[in-house]
C-alpha positions, -999 to 999 in steps of 0.1 A, spaced: 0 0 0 13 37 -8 18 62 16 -4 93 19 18 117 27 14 151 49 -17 168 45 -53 181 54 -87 177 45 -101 212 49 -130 216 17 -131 255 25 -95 255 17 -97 232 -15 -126 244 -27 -136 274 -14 -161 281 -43 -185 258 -28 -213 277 -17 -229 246 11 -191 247 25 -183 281 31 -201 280 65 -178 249 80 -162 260 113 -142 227 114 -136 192 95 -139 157 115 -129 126 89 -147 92 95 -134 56 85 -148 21 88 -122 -2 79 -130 -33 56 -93 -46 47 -61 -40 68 -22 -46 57 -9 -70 79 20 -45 92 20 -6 86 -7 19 74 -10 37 103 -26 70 104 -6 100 122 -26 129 132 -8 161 143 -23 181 170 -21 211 142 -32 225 110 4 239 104 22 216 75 51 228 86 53 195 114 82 183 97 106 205 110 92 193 148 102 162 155 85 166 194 54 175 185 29 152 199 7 131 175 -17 103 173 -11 69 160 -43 55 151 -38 19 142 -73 2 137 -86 -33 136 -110 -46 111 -144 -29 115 -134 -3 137 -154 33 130 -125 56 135 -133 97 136 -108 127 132 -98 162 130 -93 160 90 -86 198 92 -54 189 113 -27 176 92 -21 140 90 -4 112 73 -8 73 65 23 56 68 32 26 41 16 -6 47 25 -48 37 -9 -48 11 -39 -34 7 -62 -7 29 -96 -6 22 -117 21 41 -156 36 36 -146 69 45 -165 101 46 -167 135 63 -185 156 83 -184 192 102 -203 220 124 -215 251 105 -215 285 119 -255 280 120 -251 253 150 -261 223 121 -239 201 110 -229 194 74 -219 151 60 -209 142 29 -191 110 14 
């Protein structure tokens, strides 16, 4: 399995010309995991939305390693990472976030 390598899911930032986004205060991923490598594919979550993380190497972070059929949630607005696995991830994954309005906005 490939590595996703440092970012952020943050739709206001990628696509700030969607008008049912523009409200999002914040960005929470979800994933249900189907398939798992047998080693690797961790997920690292950084307690920040700064991509500068590589450049400190204390920073805390989050190692999020599932099992099959765990529902896992995160701050996708935070920047994160999965590391390299032995084979094959497979995920239903989605998002979802509060709006400024108190309601709260999913989409897959």
């Amino acid at each position: 399995m490939a590595s996703a390598p440092l970012h952020r899911d943050w739709l206001p930032g990628e696509c700030p010309d969607l008008e049912s986004h523009k409200d999002l205060i914040d960005q929470f991923a979800w994933n249900i995991y189907l398939q798992l490598p047998d080693y690797g594919g961790e997920t690292i979550v950084y307690p920040t939305a700064d991509r500068n993380v590589a450049n400190k190497p204390s920073l805390d972070k989050d190692v999020i390693k599932p099992s099959l059929g765990d529902l896992v949630i995160f701050r996708s607005s935070n920047i994160h990472e999965v590391l390299p696995g032995s084979s094959r991830r497979l995920t239903v994954s989605g998002f979802f976030g509060p709006k400024r309005d108190s309601t709260i906005l999913f989409w897959v």
